[in-house]
KEFI-950387 format. One record per atom (N, C-alpha, C): x, y, z. Coordinates in steps of 0.1 Angstrom, whole numbers, plus 5000, padded with zeros to 4 digits. Example, Ala and Ser with C-alpha at 12.3 -4.5 7.8 and 13.67 -1.06 7.14 Angstrom:
<rokes>
513249435078;512349555078;513249675078;512849785071;513749895071;512950005079;
</rokes>
This chain:
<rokes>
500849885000;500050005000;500950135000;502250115003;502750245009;503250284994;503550164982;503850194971;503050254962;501750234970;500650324957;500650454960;501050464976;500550634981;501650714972;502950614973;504250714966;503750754953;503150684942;502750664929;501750754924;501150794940;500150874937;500151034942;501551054948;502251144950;503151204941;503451084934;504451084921;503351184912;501951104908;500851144900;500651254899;500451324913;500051444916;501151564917;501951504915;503151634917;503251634902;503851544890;503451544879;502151654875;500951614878;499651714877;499851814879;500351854892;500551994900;501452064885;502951994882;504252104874;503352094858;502652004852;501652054843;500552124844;500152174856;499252284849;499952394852;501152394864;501652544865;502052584854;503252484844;503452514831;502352574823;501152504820;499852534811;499952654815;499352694829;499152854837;500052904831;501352914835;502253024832;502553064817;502252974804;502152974792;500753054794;499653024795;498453154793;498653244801;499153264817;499453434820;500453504813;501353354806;502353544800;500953594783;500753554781;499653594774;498453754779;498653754793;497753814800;497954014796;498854014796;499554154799;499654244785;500154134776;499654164763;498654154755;497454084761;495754134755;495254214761;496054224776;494754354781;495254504775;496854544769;497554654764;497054634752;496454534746;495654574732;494254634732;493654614742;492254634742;492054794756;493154814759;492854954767;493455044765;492755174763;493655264758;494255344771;495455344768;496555404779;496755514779;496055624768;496255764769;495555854785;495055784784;494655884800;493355994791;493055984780;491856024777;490355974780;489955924793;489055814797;487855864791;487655964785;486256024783;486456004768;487355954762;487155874745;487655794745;488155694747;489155614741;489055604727;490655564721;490955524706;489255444706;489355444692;488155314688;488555194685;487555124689;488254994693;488854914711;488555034715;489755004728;488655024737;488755024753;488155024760;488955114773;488255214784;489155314792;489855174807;490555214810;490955124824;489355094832;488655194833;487655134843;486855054834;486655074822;486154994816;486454834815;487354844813;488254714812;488054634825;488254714838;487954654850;486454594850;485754624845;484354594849;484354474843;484754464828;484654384816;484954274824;486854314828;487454174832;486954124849;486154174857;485454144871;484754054862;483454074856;482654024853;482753924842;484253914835;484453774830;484953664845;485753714848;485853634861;484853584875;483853654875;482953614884;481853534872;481753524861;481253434856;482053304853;482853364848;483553234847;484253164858;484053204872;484653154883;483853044889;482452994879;481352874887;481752794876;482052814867;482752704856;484552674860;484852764861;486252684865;486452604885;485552654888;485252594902;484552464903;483952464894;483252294892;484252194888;484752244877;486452164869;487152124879;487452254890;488652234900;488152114905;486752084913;486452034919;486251884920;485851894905;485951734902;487251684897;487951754894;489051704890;490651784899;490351794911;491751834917;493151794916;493851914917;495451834913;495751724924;495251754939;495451644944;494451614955;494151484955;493051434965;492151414959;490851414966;489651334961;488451404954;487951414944;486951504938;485851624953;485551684952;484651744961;483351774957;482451754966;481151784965;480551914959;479951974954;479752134953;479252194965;478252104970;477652094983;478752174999;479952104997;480652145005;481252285009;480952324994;480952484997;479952585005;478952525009;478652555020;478552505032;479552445035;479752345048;481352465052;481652535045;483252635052;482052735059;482952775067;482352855079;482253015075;481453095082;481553255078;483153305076;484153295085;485553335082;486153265072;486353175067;486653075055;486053155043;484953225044;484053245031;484653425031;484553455041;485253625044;486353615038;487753545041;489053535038;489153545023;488053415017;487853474999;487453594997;486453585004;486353754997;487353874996;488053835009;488953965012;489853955000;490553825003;491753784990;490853834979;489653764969;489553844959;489554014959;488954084966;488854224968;490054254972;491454204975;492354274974;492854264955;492854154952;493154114943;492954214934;491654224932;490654294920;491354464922;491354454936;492054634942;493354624933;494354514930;495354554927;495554524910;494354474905;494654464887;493954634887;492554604894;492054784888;493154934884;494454904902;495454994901;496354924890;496354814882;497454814880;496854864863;495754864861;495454884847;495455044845;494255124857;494955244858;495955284857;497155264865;497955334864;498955304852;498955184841;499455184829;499655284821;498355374820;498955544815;499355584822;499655614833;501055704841;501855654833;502055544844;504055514840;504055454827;503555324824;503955254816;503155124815;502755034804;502354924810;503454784812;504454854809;505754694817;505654764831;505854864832;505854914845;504754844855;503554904856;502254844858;502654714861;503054644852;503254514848;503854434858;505254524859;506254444870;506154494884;505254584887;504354634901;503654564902;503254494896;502154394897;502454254901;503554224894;503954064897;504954074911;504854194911;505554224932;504754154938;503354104937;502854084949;503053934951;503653844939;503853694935;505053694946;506253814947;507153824957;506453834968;505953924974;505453904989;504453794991;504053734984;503153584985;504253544991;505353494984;506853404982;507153454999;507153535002;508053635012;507053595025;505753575026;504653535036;504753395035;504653315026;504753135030;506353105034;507253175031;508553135036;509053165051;508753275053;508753355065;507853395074;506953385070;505553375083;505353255082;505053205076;504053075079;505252905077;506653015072;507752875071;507252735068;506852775057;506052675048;507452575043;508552605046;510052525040;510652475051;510052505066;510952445075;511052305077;512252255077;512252115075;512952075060;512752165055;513252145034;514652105035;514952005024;516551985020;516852145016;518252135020;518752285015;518752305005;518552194997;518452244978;517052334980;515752294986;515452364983;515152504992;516152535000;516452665005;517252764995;518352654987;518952774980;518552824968;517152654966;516352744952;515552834956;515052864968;513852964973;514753084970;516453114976;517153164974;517353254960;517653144949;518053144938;516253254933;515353214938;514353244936;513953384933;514253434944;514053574950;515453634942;516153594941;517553694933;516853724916;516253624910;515653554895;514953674897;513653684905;512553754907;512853894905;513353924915;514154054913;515154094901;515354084896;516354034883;515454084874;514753964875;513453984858;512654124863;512154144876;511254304880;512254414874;513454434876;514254524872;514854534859;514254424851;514454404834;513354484828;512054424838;510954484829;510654644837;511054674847;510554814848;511754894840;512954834832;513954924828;513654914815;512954804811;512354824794;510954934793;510254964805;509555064805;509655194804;511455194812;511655364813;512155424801;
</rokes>
C-alpha cells in the first residue's frame, strides 16, 4: 500500500508541474491582451476606437471572472490536482470566516489589477506590469517567512527559494527598465 501512496504522489506532483506550466504559458499571454484592448492615453472620456478606458476594462474583466469563476470551480472540483473530487455541496459546509478570507483575498486582488490597469497610462504598462507581479514576491516572502511553509526542506530547496528571489528580482528590474 505504501507503494501506491508514493505513485500517487508521484501522480499528483506530475499534475500539479503541468498545469503550473499550462498556467504560466496563458498568463504570459495576459498583459499583452489587456495593452491591446485598453487605451492607455489617460483620455477616459474617448478612448481610441476599438479599445476600451481602464475602468472599463475592470468591469469587463470582474465580470468575466465572476462568471466564469462557477465553471472553472466545478472543473477544480471534480477534478483536483490532488486528493479526492469534492462535493459542490461542500461549499457551503466552510464557515463565515473561511467564506470572508475569499472575499477579502478576491477584493484585494481585484484592488490591485483595477490599480494596475489604471495606472498603465501613468507610467507604463511593463511598469504596471512588473508592480504587479510584486505581489507573486510578497506571496513568496509570507509562506517562507511567516508561515515557514520550508521548515524542515532539504537545503536544495532553500537555495532554490534563494535562487528564487535573486531571479524574481532580476526579471522586476528588466521589465520596469524596458518601460523607462
Amino acid at each position: 500500500e505504501a507503494s501506491s501512496g508514493t505513485a500517487r504522489v508521484r501522480a499528483d506532483s506530475r499534475k500539479g508541474i503541468v498545469l503550473a506550466v499550462v498556467a504560466g504559458f496563458l498568463m504570459m499571454w495576459f498583459s499583452p491582451l489587456i495593452n491591446l484592448v485598453i487605451d492607455n492615453s489617460f483620455t477616459a472620456v474617448a478612448p481610441a476606437e476599438g479599445k476600451m478606458t481602464a475602468y472599463t476594462a475592470v468591469f469587463v474583466f470582474s465580470l468575466g471572472v465572476f462568471l466564469s469563476n462557477f465553471i472553472w470551480d466545478a472543473i477544480a472540483m471534480r477534478h483536483p490536482v490532488a486528493g479526492e473530487p469534492v462535493p459542490a455541496a461542500s461549499y457551503f459546509k466552510g464557515g463565515l470566516l473561511v467564506h470572508l478570507a475569499g472575499i477579502a483575498g478576491g477584493a484585494i486582488w481585484g484592488l490591485g489589477t483595477s490599480v494596475s490597469f489604471v495606472s498603465a497610462g501613468a507610467a507604463s504598462p511593463a511598469i504596471a506590469y512588473a508592480l504587479g507581479q510584486g505581489a507573486t514576491l510578497v506571496s513568496a516572502c509570507w509562506g517562507i517567512f511567516v508561515w515557514k511553509e520550508f521548515r524542515g526542506a532539504p537545503r536544495l530547496a532553500i537555495g532554490l527559494n534563494a535562487l528564487m528571489f535573486v531571479l524574481f528580482l532580476a526579471g522586476l528590474a528588466v521589465l520596469i527598465a524596458a518601460g523607462a
